[in-house]
C-alpha positions in Angstrom: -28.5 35.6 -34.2 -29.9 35.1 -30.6 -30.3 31.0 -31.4 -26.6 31.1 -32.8 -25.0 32.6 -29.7 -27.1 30.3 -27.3 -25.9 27.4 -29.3 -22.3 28.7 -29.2 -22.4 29.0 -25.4 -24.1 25.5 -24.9 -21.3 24.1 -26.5 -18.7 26.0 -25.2 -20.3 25.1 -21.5 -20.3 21.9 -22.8 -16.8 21.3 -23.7 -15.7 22.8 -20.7 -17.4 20.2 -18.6 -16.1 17.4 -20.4 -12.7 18.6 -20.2 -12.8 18.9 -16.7 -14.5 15.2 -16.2 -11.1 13.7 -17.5 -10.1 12.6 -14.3 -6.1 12.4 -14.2 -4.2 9.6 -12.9 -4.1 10.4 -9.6 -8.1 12.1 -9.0 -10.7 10.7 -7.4 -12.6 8.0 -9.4 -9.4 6.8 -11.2 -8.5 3.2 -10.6 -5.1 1.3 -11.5 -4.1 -2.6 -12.0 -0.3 -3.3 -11.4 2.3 -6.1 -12.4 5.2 -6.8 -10.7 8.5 -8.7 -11.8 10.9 -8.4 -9.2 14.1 -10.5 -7.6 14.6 -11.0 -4.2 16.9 -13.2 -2.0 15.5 -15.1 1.4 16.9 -18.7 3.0 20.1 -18.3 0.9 17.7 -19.1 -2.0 17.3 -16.3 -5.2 13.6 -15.6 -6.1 11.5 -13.9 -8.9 8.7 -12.1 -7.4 5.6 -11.8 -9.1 2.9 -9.8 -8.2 -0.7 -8.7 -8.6 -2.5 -5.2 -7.3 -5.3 -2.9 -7.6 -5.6 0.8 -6.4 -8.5 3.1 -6.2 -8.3 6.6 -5.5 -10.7 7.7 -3.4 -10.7 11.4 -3.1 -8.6 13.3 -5.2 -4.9 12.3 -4.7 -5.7 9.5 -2.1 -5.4 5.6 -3.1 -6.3 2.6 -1.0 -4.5 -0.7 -2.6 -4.0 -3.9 -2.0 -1.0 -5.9 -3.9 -0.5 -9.8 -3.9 3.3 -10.6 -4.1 4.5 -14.6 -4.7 8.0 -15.3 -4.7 9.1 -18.0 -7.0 11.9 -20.2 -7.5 13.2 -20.8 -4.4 12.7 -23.0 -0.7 10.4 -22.2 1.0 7.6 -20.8 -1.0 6.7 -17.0 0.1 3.6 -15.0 -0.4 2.7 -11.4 0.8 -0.5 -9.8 1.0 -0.1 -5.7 1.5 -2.9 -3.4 1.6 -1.8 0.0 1.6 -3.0 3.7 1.8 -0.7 6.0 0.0 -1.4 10.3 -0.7 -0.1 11.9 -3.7 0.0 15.8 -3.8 -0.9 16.9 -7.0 0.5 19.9 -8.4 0.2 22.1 -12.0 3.9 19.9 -12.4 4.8 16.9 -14.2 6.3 15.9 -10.3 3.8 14.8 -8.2 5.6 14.1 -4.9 3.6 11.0 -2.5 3.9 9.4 0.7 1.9 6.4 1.9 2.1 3.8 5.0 1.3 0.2 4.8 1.0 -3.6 6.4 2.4 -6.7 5.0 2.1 -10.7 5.5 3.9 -12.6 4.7 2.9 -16.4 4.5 6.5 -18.6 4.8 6.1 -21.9 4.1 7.1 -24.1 7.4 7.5 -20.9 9.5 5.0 -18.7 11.5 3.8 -15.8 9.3 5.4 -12.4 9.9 3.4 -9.1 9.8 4.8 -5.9 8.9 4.5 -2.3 8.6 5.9 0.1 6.6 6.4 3.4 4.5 7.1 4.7 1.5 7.9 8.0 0.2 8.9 9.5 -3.5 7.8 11.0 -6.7 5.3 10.2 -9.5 6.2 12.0 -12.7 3.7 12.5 -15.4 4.5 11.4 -18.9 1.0 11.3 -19.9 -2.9 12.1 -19.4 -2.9 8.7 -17.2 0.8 7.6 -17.4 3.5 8.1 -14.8 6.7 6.8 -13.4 7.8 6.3 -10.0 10.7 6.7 -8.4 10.9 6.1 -4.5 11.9 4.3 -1.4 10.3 2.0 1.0 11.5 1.0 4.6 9.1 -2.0 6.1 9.7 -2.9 10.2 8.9 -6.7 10.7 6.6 -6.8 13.9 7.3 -10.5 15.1 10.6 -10.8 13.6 13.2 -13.1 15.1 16.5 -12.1 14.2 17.4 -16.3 15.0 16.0 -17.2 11.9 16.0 -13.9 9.6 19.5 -11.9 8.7 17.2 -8.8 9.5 13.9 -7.6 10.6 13.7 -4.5 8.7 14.9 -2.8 5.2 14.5 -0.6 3.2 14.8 -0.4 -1.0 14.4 1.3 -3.8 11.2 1.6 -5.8 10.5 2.1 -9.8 7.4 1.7 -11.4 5.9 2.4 -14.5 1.9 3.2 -14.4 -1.1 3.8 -16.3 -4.4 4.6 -14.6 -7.9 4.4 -16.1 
């Protein structure tokens, strides 16, 4: 009887450790690979933008990325590097609300580079055990920006994106 009720709580102490070392989307350890289709419009030319990026969360709700952006179809060619830090505050809800700052360049073909900062703000909602949505805003502030050459050195846009973390 004694054997049977120490196996019973082994395995119940056992179970309960492995539920809780399912790390969630957004808890430390968990990692995430992003694709980007986009459009954009620069030098009176239309683009697609494609892009690459990787995030890790470092603590529990924090993620340091980096995303790889190249803008296609159109003259010059355009390429952005952005790393970013960005904090979600996790909750018992499907909404997860985040905030996050970050700093561009942007490599112009034929012109000096620009460099950028920015922010973003919005919410992550859960649809799975590692899947969310994201709905957002961004506004990024061009640092060395002449307003000669570009119709503006700032702006701010909407933000969607569909997620799975591992």
């Amino acid at each position: 009887m004694k054997t049977a009720i120490a196996k019973s709580v082994i395995f119940l102490m056992l179970s309960l450790l492995s539920i809780t070392a399912i790390a969630g989307p957004f808890d430390k350890g968990s990692a995430q690979f992003s694709l980007l289709l986009g459009s954009g419009r620069a030098f009176g030319d239309d683009y697609t933008i494609i892009g690459l990026g990787v995030g890790y969360y470092a603590y529990n709700g924090l993620e340091l990325g980096i995303n790889l952006d190249s803008w296609q179809g159109g003259t010059p060619s355009i390429n952005q590097l952005t790393p970013e830090i960005r904090y979600v505050f996790r909750n018992q809800t499907a909404i997860n609300p985040y905030v996050g700052a970050l700093y561009r360049w942007t490599f112009i073909e034929g012109l000096d580079d620009l460099t950028a900062y920015g922010l973003r703000a919005g919410v992550y909602m859960t649809t799975g055990r590692t899947s969310y949505i994201g709905l957002g805003v961004a506004y990024i502030e061009y640092t060395d920006c002449n307003e000669q050459i570009y119709v503006s050195c700032s702006e701010t846009y909407p933000e969607l994106s569909i997620a799975f973390s591992f």
